[in-house]
N, C-alpha and C positions, 0 to 999 in steps of 0.2 A: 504493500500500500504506500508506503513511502518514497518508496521508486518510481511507482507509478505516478504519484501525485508530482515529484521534481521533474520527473521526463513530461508530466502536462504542461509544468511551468515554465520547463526548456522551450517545451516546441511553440508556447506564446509569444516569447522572450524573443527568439528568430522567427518569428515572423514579424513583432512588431517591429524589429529592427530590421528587416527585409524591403516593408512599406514606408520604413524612415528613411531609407537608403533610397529607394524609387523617387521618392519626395525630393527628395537633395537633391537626385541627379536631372531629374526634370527642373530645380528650379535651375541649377548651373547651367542647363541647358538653353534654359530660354535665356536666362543672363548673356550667356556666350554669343547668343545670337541678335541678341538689343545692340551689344558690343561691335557685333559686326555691320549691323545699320548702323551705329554712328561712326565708325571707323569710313564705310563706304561715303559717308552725306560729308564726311573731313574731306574727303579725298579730291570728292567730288565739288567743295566748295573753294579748294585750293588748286585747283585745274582751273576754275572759272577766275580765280582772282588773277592766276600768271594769264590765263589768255587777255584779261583785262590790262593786264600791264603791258602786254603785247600791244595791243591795239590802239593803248594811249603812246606806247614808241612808236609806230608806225605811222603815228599820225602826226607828231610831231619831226619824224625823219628821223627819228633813231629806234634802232632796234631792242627792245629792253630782255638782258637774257633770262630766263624765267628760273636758271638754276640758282641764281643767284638775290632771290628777291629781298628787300629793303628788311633791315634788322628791325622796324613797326610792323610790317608783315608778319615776319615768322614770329613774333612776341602774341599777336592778336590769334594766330595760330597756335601757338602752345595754352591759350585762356581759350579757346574752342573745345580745345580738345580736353583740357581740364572740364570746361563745362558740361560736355558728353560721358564723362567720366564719374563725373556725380550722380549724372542719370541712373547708369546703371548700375550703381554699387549700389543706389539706396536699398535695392531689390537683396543685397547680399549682406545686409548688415554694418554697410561700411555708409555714411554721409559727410555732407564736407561744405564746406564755404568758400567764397572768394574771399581774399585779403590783398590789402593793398602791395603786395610783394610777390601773393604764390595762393598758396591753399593750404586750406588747414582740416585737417582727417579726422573723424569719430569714428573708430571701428570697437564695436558694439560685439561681446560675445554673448552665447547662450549655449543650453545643452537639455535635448529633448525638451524646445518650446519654454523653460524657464530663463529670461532674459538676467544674467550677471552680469560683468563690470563691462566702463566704459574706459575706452583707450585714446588719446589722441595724438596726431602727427604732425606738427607745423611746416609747411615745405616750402622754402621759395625757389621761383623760378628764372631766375637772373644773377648772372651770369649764365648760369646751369642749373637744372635740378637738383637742389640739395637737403637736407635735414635742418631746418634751424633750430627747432626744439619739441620734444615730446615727453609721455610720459606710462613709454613702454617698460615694463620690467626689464630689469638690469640681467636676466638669466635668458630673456629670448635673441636669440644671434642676429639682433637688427644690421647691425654694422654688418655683417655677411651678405645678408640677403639685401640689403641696400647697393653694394658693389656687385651684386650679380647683375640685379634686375635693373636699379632705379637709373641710370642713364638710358639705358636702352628700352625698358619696359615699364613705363609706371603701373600701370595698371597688374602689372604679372607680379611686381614687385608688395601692391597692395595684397592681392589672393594669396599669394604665399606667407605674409606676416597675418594677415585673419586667419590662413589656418591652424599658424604656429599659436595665436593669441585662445582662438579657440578649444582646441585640442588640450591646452593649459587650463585652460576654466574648466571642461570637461572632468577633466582629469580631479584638480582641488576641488570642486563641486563634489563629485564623486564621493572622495572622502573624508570633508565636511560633515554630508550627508552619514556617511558610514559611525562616524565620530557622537554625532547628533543623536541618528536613533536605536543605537545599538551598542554605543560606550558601555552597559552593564554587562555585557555579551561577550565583549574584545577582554582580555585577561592581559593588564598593566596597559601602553598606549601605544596608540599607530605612532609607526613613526615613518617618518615622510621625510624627503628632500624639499627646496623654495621650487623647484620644476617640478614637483609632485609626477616625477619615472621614476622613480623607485619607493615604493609602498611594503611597509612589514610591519604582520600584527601576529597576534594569535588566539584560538578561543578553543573551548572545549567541547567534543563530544561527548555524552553519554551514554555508555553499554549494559547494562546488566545489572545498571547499579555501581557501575564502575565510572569514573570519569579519565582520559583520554584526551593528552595536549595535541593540537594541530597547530602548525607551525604556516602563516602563507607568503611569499614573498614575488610582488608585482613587479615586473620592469615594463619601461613603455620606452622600449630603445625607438621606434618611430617619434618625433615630435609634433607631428603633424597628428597624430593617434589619438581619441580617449582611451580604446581599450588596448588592455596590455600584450605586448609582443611577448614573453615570457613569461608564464606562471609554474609556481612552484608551489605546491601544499603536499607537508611531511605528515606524519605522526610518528610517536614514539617506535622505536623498532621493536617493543614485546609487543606490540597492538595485536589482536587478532589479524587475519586476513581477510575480514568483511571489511576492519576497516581500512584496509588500502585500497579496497576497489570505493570506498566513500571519500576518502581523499581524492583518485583519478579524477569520481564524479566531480568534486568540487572543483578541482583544478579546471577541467571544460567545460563550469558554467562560469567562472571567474574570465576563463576567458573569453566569452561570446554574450554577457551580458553584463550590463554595468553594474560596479561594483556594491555600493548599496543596494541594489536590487537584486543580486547575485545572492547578498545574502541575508536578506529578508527571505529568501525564496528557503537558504538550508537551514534558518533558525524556524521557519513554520514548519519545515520536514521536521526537525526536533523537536518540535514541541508536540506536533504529532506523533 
């Protein structure tokens, strides 16, 4: 009965993270493609502006070359395209503002429709694209992913820090949560890193009237991840042999469902 009732709770658990996943990839999807109308209507407003600078040199007798258009041009162009850019992020969690300099970012985390903290990026855009101030945590590899992406890609540069910023909320939300409503449960305290990938607690089985330490230890070597790349759940080595196969179980709901609700799910199995 007990089996039965956590492989019920398994198989809701993947599915409802099946239909989250569907959700996500259709909204990225339609995002990707808002992106790409305004990418094409940039393109297509900046053909029109060089044929225009064409046809004011032609008419004056000089030829204007269109590679090279007036540094008010390409500035009016980078605040286009900034502004096409707020469009479609608002859809993703990320908003933003003009500022007299550049643009200034709100990327917004959450985790399964619970909206947590807010982030912001202050960017100016003259000389060049650059960072002038924000108030990203000091453990996510801004400075990395700024040198991949933000010269060449702003926009790829913003998806990639949402997902690092996200995946981190996930994660300490997680076990927050876990902390919150289950701290009588956990035996002494989690204990966590500030990037909350690596998670270690412990709690107790009960057999026969026997009680039975289990040991678990989370790593989320992905950063981009909530749930964890490695799990490991021990018990003592005189344990029976039922309970290693109840440890396995634990370990492969630990990893395919989130944490606090991984184990609400084996503290109602025991309690049952």
């Amino acid at each position: 009965g007990v089996f039965a009732h956590l492989e019920m709770l398994e198989a809701q658990a993947q599915e409802a993270a099946v239909k989250e996943e569907e959700k996500k990839q259709q909204e990225e999807k339609l995002a990707r493609l808002k992106a790409r109308v305004q990418e094409l209507r940039l393109k297509r407003d900046e053909l029109r502006h060089k044929v225009n600078l064409q046809q004011k040199g032609l008419g004056k007798g000089v030829v204007s070359d269109p590679a090279q258009p007036r540094a008010q041009a390409v500035l009016e162009w980078k605040i286009e395209s900034i502004k096409a850019m707020l469009q479609v992020f608002y859809l993703t969690g990320i908003s933003g503002k003009l500022t007299p300099q550049g643009v200034c970012f709100c990327i917004s985390t959450a985790y399964e429709g619970t909206y947590l903290s807010f982030y912001y990026l202050d960017l100016l855009i003259k000389p060049k694209v650059h960072i002038h101030r924000h108030s990203i945590p000091i453990f996510i590899p801004l400075e990395q992913i700024a040198e991949k992406y933000l010269q060449t890609d702003v926009r790829r540069f913003l998806s990639v820090l949402s997902d690092h910023l996200n995946a981190y909320a996930g994660r300490k939300y997680q076990a927050d949560q876990l902390q919150e409503h289950f701290s009588d449960q956990i035996e002494g305290t989690l204990q966590r890193n500030s990037l909350c990938n690596l998670l270690v607690f412990n709690y107790n089985i009960v057999r026969k009237s026997e009680t039975f330490p289990f040991s678990v230890r989370l790593l989320y070597s992905d950063p981009c991840c909530s749930l964890p790349t490695e799990v490991m759940v021990s018990c003592a080595p005189e344990a029976p042999a039922s309970l290693t196969e109840t440890a396995a179980a634990h370990s492969d709901l630990f990893r395919r469902v989130a944490l606090h609700k991984a184990f609400g799910s084996i503290s109602s199995a025991r309690e049952s």
